[in-house]
Phi, psi and omega in degrees: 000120173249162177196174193202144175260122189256313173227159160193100183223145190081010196072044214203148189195119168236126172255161173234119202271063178262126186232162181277158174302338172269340138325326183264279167033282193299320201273313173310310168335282190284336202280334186268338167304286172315332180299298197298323206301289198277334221269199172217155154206140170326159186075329195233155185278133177305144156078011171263346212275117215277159186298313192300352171262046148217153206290153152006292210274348181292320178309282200304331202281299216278324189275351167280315185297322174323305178283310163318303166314298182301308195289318201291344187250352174282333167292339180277322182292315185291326164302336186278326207269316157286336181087000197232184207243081184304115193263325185194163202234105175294307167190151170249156175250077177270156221236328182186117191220096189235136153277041133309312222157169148253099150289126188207144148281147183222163209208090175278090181271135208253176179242150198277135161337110177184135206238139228271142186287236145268145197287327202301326177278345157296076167249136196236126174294157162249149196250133208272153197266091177243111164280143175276130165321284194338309188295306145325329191275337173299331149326301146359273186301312173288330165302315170302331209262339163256035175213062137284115182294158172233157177249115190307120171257138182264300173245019154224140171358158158262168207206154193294132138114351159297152180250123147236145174305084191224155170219120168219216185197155190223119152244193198207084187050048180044079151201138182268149174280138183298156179062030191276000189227134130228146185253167193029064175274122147275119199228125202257110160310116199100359164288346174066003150339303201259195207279159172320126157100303189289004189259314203273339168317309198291346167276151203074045163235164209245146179313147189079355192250133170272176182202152184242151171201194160219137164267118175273130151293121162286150218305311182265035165274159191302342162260123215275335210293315210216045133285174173049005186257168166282094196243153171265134178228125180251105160217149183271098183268129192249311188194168194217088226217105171290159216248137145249110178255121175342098141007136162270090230193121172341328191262347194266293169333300163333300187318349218246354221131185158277093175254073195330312203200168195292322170260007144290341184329285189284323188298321176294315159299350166293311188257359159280337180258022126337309203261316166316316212291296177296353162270342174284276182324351186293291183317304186308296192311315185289315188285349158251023118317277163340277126013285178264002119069221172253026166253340169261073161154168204241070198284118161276161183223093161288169192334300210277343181272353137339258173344309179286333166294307178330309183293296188295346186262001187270302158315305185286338173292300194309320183280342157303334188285314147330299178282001164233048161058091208170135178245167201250333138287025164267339204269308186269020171263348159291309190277357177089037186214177181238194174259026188268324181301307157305289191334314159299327175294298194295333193326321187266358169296298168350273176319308168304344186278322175301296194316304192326308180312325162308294201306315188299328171315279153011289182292298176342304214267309180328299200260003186087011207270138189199123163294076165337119176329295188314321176279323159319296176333282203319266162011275158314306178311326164284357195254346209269281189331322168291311176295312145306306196298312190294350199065058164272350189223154115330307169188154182001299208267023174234343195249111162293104206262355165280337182290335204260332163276350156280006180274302164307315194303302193267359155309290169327289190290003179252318195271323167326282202313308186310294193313312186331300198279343160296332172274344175306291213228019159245125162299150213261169175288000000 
């Protein structure tokens, strides 16, 4: 591999790259070595099956991939080599792929230099995870209410423990709040769902009739966007329906599963929101390791790395807005904003997401923490198998398996680091 460096400013760095036909080679190898590995042909044993028996377009595919792979690793040899720490490959160009060789430019954003405070001085209790009968019984109870009938009420109010039908809009000094319009919303009165207050505005009000109000947010509701504000509310009851809910009942449990009785029911549900509960304290434990940190030490979030969160938290909105049939500029030319305005809103959620992304780089590198060529193997090979078994491929050769081990690798090696600061910085009982 020769290079040469063109630019470098912000930690962003750009090179130009020329590898060899014995470069690409090695690389060309394994992606056909792992094809025959997942893949079957008549006659043959999976990973038996000889290179001169698979077609044209197959060849050609393993030999794109082959190079593609040789680019992604020839960036690990430039980094060793540079000295530096690749946070993200901003874009590649290739410029000339001859069976000479490959040339390509690449465009790197780099991780800024930073040293870790001592782990040892970091600590975080752990909070022991106790489910409550209540919580159960609230389970319970929601599980009835979604296997519930409904009943139309035509000429009467609506009333607590009634389902309605509403489309309304919540603004903020007249700019709707995200997520402040909806139509045909279903709302089971008394459920405490919506923001303090706007379920009990809506009783006693009659099908067809709008009602207008205003809501003080209090100071400590969990959105932080529309605590403590004042909102204007517009809503339309559209339909009315009293609720029945199914008997709590030996035969009701059954419906539900194998379920002998009522208290397999509930024991089964004691222990999923059990496994909830510890995967939420789990969660909490990573994120205030993290949290104290970068609050003990003067962690940066460069620039690009910002952005790049900024793009992706954009992305994942847009796809959410999508799956429930929604677009994402219709949705901000309704709240009046644009996405320079989210970029602004998300923004200091951004940095912080940029530092985390640091700290965990950091401990990795800091602490030795390291993923084996071999668990990657392990690893793809269950995501290939899964992905076979669920039909998402037909067959190997349909599952992009260099994309699919850049996914993994820095999966692993994220979930490594994570035990690292746990067993580091949570206090033991």
């Amino acid at each position: 591999m020769e290079y040469k460096k063109t630019k470098d400013a912000d930690f962003v760095r750009t090179y130009e790259v020329t590898l060899s036909a014995e470069d690409v080679a090695s690389h060309v190898k394994m992606v056909r070595d792992e094809h025959r590995a997942h893949s079957s042909q008549d006659g043959f044993r999976p990973g038996m099956a000889p290179v001169d028996s698979l077609d044209a377009r197959t060849l050609d595919a393993i030999r794109e991939a082959g190079a593609e792979r040789a680019v992604r690793a020839s960036l690990d040899d430039l980094a060793k080599k540079e000295g530096m720490r690749i946070a993200s490959v901003r874009s590649v160009e290739v410029q000339k792929k001859t069976e000479e060789g490959v040339q390509f430019a690449v465009e790197v954003g780099v991780y800024p230099p930073y040293t870790l405070p001592a782990l040892d001085t970091i600590r975080v209790e752990r909070t022991e995870v106790a489910i409550k009968d209540e919580d159960v019984v609230k389970a319970l109870e929601q599980l009835r209410r979604s296997r519930a009938t409904f009943t139309p009420k035509k000429d009467t109010p609506a009333m607590l423990g009634d389902r309605v039908i509403v489309d309304f809009s919540v603004s903020h000094e007249e700019k709707l709040i995200e997520g402040g319009e909806q139509v045909s919303y279903p709302l089971a009165l008394g459920s405490n769902t919506m923001i303090p207050g706007f379920e009990e505005k809506l009783v006693g009000a009659s099908v067809g009739e709008e009602k207008l109000f205003s809501l003080s947010v209090p100071a400590d509701f969990g959105n932080a966007a529309i605590a403590g504000k004042e909102l204007s509310v517009r809503a339309k009851i559209k339909e009315i329906d009293s609720v029945v809910m199914p008997e709590l009942s030996d035969a009701f449990a059954a419906s539900l599963g194998s379920f002998a009785d009522v208290a397999a029911l509930e024991a089964r549900i004691r222990e999923g929101l059990a496994h909830e509960g510890q995967e939420k304290e789990r969660q909490r434990i990573r994120l205030a390791i993290l949290d104290a940190i970068i609050s003990a030490s003067d962690v940066p979030a460069p620039a690009f790395l910002v952005e790049e969160q900024l793009d992706g938290m954009i992305a994942g909105f847009d796809q959410d807005l999508h799956e429930r049939g929604m677009e994402l500029s219709m949705y901000l030319a309704q709240l009046k904003q644009t996405q320079d305005d989210l970029r602004n809103q998300w923004r200091s959620a951004a940095v912080r997401q940029a530092k985390i992304t640091l700290v965990l780089q950091a401990v990795a590198e800091q602490q030795n923490v390291r993923v084996e060529e071999q668990e990657v193997q392990e690893a793809l090979t269950r995501a290939v198998q899964e992905a076979l078994a669920r039909g998402f491929a037909k067959d190997a050769s349909a599952i992009d398996l260099v994309a699919l081990r850049a996914r993994i690798a820095p999966s692993l090696l994220r979930e490594r680091t994570f035990a690292l600061l746990e067993e580091r910085c949570v206090a033991r009982a």
